[in-house]
N, C-alpha and C positions, 0 to 999 in steps of 0.2 A: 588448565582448562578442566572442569566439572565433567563428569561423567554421568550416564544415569544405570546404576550401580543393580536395583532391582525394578522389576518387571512391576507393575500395579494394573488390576482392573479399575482404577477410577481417570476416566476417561478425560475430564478436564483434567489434572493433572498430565498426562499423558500428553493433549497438546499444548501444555502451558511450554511443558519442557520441548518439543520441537521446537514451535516458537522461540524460544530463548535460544537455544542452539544456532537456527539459520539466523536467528538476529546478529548472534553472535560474531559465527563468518561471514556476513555481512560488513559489518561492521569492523571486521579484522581482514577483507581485501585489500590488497596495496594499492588497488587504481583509486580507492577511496580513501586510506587513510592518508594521501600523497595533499588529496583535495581539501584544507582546509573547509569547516562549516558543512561536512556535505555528508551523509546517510546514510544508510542503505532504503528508509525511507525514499528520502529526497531520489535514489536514482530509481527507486518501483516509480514514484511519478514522474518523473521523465520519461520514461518508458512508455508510461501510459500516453503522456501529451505528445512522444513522438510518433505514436501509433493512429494518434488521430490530427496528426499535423493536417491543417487547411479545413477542420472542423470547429464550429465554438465549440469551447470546452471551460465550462464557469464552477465557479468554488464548488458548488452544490453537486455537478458530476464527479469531481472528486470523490468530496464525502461520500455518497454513493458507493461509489467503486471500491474504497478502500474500509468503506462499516465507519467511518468516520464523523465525530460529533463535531458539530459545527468551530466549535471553539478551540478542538483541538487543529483541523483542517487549517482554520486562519492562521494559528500561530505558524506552521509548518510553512502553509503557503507566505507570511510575511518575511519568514525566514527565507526560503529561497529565495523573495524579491530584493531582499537587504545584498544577499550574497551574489546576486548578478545570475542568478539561473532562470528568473520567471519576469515579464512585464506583464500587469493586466493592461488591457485595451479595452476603451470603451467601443460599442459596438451599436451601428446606426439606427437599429432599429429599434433599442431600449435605453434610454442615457442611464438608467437604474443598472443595469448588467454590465458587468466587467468580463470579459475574457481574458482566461491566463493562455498567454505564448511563452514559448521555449524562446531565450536569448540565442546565439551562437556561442557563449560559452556555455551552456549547457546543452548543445548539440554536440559541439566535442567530445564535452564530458559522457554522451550518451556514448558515443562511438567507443570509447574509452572500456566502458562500463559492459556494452552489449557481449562480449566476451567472456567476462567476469561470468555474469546473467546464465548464461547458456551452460558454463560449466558449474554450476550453483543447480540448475535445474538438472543436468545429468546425473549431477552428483544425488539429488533428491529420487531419481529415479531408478539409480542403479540399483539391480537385483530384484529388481519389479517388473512383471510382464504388463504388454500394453490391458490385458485385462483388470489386471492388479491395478494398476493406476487409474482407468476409468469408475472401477468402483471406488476403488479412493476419494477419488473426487467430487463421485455421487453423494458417498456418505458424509463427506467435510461440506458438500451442499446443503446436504438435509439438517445435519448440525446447524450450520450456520442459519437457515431459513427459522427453526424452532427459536434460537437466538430472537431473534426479529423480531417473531411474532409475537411473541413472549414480553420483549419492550414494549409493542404495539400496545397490549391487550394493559400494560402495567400504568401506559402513559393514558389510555382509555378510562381503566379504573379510577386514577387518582385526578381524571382530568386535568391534568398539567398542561401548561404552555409554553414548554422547552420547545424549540426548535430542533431539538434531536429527536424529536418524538417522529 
């Protein structure tokens, strides 16, 4: 496993390499690598959909939630449906909207997982006061909002008709 060896002020870089890292242990815990087909993706959205079990919850709050472009979101989403972790349901009020629900194998798997999650989050927070971590999260806010806005204003200029805009 890679290390990151020197310190840089270039800031994207800086959470490219986090990123990589928690993807990495992610993807290198044994509750998941046990699971066939399954993520550390695939268990942040279970997570989510079991947070709002007995809520719709359709493709597009997905994406939302996760900065996700639509084409990426589907494949992910078809992929958990193939593997038995997601059904969409059509929902009465719009025969156009699909809702995604959690199987009971991927309620398991949540339970499984929720463990995993929590010492993953410890472990991101260890050595950080609860101050340190709120502005943490303000600034990876404020990052992320500039992001956004930033596609907003680009999808604006060049008038495009992506759906990700």
């Amino acid at each position: 496993m890679g290390c990151i060896e020197e310190k840089s002020n270039n800031l994207g870089m800086a959470l490219r390499n986090v990123n990589i890292l928690i993807k990495r242990r992610l993807e290198g815990l044994s509750t998941i690598k046990t699971i066939d087909n399954v993520t550390g993706t695939h268990g942040y959205i279970i997570g989510y959909l079991k947070s709002r079990e007995g809520q719709d919850v359709f493709q597009k709050d997905v994406e939302k939630r996760f900065s996700m472009r639509r084409s990426t979101a589907t494949a992910i989403l078809q992929l958990m449906e193939k593997n038995g972790l997601i059904v969409r349901e059509s929902v009465p009020y719009d025969a156009r909207l699909k809702r995604i629900v959690l199987t009971d194998k991927a309620k398991e798997l949540f339970y499984l997982l929720e463990e995993e999650f929590k010492r993953n989050e410890e472990l991101l927070k260890s050595g950080l006061t609860q101050e340190e971590i709120e502005t943490l999260l303000s600034l990876l806010y404020k990052v992320q909002s500039n992001l956004l806005d930033n596609a907003k204003k680009e999808c604006e200029r060049c008038k495009c008709k992506k759906q990700e805009c």
